[in-house]
C-alpha positions in Angstrom: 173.0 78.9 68.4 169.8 78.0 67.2 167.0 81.2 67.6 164.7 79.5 70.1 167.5 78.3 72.8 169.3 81.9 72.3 165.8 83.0 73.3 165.8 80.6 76.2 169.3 81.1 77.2 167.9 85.3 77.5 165.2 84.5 79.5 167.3 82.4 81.9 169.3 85.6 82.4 166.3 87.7 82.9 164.9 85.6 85.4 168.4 85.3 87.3 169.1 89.4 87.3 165.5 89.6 88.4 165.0 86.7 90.5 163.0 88.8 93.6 160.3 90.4 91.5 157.2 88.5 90.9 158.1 86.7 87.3 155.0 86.1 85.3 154.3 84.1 81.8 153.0 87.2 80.5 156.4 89.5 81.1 158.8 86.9 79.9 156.4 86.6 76.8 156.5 89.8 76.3 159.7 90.9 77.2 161.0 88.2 74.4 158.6 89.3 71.7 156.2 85.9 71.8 153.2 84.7 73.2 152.4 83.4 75.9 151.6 80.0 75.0 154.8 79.9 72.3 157.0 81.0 75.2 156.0 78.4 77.2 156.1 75.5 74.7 160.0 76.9 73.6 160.9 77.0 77.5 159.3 73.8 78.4 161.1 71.8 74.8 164.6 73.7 76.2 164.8 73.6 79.5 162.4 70.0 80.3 159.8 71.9 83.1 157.6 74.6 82.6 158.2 78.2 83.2 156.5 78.6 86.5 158.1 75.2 88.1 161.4 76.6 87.3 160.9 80.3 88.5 159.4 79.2 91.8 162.6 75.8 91.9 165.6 79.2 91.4 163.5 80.8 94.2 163.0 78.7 97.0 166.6 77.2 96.5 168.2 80.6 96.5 165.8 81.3 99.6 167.2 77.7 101.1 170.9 79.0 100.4 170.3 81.7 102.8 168.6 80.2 105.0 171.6 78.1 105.7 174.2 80.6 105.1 173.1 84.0 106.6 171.2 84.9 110.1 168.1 86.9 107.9 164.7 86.1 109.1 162.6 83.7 107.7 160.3 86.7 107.1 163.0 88.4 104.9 163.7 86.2 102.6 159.9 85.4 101.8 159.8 89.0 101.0 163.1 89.2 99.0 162.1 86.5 96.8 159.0 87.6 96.3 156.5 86.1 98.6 154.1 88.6 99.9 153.2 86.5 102.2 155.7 84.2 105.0 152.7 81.8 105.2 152.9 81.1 101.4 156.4 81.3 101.2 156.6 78.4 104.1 154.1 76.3 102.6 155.5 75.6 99.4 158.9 75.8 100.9 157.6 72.8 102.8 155.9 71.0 99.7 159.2 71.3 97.7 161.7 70.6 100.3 160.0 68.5 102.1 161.2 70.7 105.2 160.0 73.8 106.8 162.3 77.0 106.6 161.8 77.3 110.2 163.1 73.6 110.7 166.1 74.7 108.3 167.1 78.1 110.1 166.5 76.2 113.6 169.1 73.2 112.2 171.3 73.9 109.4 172.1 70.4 108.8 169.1 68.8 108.4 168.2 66.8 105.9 166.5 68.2 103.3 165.4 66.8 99.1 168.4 67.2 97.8 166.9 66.4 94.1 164.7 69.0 94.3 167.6 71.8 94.4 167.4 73.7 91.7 170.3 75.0 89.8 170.4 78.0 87.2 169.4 75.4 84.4 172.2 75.4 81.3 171.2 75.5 77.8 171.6 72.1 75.7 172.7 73.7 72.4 170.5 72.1 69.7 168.1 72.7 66.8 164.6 73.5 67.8 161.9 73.5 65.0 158.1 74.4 64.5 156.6 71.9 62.8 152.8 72.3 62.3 152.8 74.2 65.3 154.1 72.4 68.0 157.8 72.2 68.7 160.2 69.6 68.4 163.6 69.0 67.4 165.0 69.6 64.1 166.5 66.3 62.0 168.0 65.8 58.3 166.7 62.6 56.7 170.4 61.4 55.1 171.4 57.7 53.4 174.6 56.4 54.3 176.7 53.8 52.6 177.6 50.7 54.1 180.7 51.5 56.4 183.0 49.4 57.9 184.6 49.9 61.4 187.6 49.2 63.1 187.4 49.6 67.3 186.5 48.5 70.3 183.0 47.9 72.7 182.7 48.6 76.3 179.4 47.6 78.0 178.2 49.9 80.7 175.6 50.3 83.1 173.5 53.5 83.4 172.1 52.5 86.9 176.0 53.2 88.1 177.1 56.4 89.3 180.1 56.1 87.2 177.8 55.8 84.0 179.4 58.8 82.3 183.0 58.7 83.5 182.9 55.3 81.9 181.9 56.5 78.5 183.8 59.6 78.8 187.2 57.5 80.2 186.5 54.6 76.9 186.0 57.1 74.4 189.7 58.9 75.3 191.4 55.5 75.6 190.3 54.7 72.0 190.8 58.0 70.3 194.3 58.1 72.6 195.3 54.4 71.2 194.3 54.7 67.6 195.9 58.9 66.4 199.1 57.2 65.0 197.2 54.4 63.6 197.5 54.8 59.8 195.0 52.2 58.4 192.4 54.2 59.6 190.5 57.3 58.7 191.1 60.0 61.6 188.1 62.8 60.2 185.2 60.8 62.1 185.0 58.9 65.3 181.9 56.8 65.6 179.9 55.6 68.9 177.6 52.9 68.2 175.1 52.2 71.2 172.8 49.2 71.4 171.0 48.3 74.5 170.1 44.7 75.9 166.9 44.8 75.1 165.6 44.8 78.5 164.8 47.3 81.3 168.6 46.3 83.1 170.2 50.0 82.1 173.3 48.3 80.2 174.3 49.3 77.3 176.6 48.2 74.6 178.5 50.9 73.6 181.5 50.5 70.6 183.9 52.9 69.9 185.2 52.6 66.6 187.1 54.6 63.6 186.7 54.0 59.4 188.8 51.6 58.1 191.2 53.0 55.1 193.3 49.5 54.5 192.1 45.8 56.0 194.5 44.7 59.5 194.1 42.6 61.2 194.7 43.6 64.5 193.7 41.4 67.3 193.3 44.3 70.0 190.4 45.8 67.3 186.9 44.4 66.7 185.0 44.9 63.7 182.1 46.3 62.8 179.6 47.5 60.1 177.2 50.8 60.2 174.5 49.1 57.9 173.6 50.6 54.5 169.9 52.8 55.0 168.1 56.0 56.2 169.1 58.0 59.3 167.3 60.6 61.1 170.2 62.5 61.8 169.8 65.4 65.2 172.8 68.2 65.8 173.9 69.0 69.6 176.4 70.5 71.1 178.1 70.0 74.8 178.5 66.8 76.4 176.7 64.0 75.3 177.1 61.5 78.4 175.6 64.9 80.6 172.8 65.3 77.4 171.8 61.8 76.7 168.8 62.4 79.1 167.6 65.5 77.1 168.1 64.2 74.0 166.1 60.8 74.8 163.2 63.5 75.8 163.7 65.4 72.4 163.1 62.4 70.6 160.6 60.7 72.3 158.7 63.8 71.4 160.0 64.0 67.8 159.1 60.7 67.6 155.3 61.0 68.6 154.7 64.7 66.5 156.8 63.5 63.2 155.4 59.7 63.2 158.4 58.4 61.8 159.1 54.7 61.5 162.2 53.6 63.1 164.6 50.8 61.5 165.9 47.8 63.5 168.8 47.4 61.8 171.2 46.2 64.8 171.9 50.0 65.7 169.6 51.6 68.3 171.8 55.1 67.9 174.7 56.0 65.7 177.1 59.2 67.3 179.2 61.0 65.0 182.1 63.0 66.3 185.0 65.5 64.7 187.7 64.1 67.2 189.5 67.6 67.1 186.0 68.7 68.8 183.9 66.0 71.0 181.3 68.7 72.0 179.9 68.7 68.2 177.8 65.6 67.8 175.8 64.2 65.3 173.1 61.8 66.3 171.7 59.6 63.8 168.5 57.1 64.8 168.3 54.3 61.6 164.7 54.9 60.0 162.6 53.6 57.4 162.7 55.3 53.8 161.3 58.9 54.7 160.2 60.0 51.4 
């Protein structure tokens, strides 16, 4: 694990284990060997809010959990959390639920903003650099050949709650349907996604394998990962349930590194071991980097 989300991955411990004391910038910092501000730049890069909105999100959702689940005054679980005053506590109870704690504790069913629940956030494994002082994900400029492909494309649609089952259920068809197929190379399994081109959330998305001897096999379309430069990025986990963080890593990269991107027909290139589909390599086609 990269040094800077280990670091992150301790803190989200601390602040768990110690969740009722009054968790400030300045012990975190301290308590992990780094500044205030270089915490807080690490924290915000890993987990995608700052420090403080995440300390007071565990808070007041483990305050709503017992709300709803135990008969403890509203009064006491200010105080266990950490809230020296109930007035404060109920206020931005309020502001972040949308409901008051005494409206919860009076009816346990009540609606409340679901969305702004937060859970004990999970670390996105990936490499985090500093680069002329500000942080941002770490690449590997790398050229790649001209490849050809043998597979299949699905298009899906990200405004659909079944977004991620649908990449998730495509890619195990393919990789199910092509083990035993012999004319082609079984080391890599590539995800090619291209969007429309518009602001509709679909997505063409081909799954497809290296070709070792020409077929031609009806069921299979072809394809070719065009000759150039890639910005290539290293994560680990599930890409359908990272795809979000990784679109804010490289927005970011994007705007600190100013690299130029390449259109050549491939808005993202995915490279997988298929023994391990939680090891990914995510290449972006860029113009010459050197």
């Amino acid at each position: 694990m990269n040094i800077y989300t280990h670091t992150i991955s301790k803190a989200l411990d601390y602040i768990e284990d110690n969740i009722s004391d009054n968790l400030t910038i300045k012990e975190l910092s301290e308590k992990f060997y780094l500044s205030e501000f270089h915490f807080s730049r690490i924290f915000r890069i890993a987990i995608g809010i700052s420090v403080k909105q995440y300390v007071l999100g565990r808070k007041l959702s483990l305050s709503l959990y017992e709300l709803i689940k135990s008969d403890k005054s509203v009064t006491d679980i200010a105080f266990k959390y950490g809230f020296i005053y109930p007035e404060v506590f109920s206020r931005a109870f309020k502001k972040h639920f949308g409901i008051s704690p005494s409206d919860i504790r009076n009816n346990k069913t009540l609606l409340f903003n679901k969305d702004a629940f937060t859970d004990k956030a999970e670390i996105v494994e990936r490499d985090i650099a500093n680069y002329q002082g500000m942080m941002t994900i770490k690449e590997t400029f790398i050229y790649l050949d001209e490849t050809a492909l043998c597979g299949m494309s699905v298009i899906v649609d990200e405004s659909r709650s079944s977004f991620n089952d649908d990449l998730t259920a495509a890619g195990e068809k393919f990789i199910k349907n092509t083990n035993e197929d012999n004319f082609l190379k079984q080391d890599k399994f590539y995800v090619l996604v291209s969007c429309f081109g518009d602001d509709s959330g679909k997505y063409t998305v081909y799954y497809g394998k290296e070709i070792l001897v020409e077929q031609n096999k009806l069921q299979y379309e072809k394809r070719r990962i065009p000759k150039g430069w890639y910005a290539s990025f290293s994560y680990s986990g599930n890409l359908t349930d990272n795809r979000l963080t990784f679109v804010d890593d490289f927005y970011r990269w994007l705007m600190i590194k100013e690299v130029q991107l390449e259109d050549n027909g491939i808005g993202m290139l995915n490279i997988f071991n298929p023994e391990n589909l939680q090891d990914v390599k995510i290449l972006i086609p860029v113009k010459n980097p050197k």
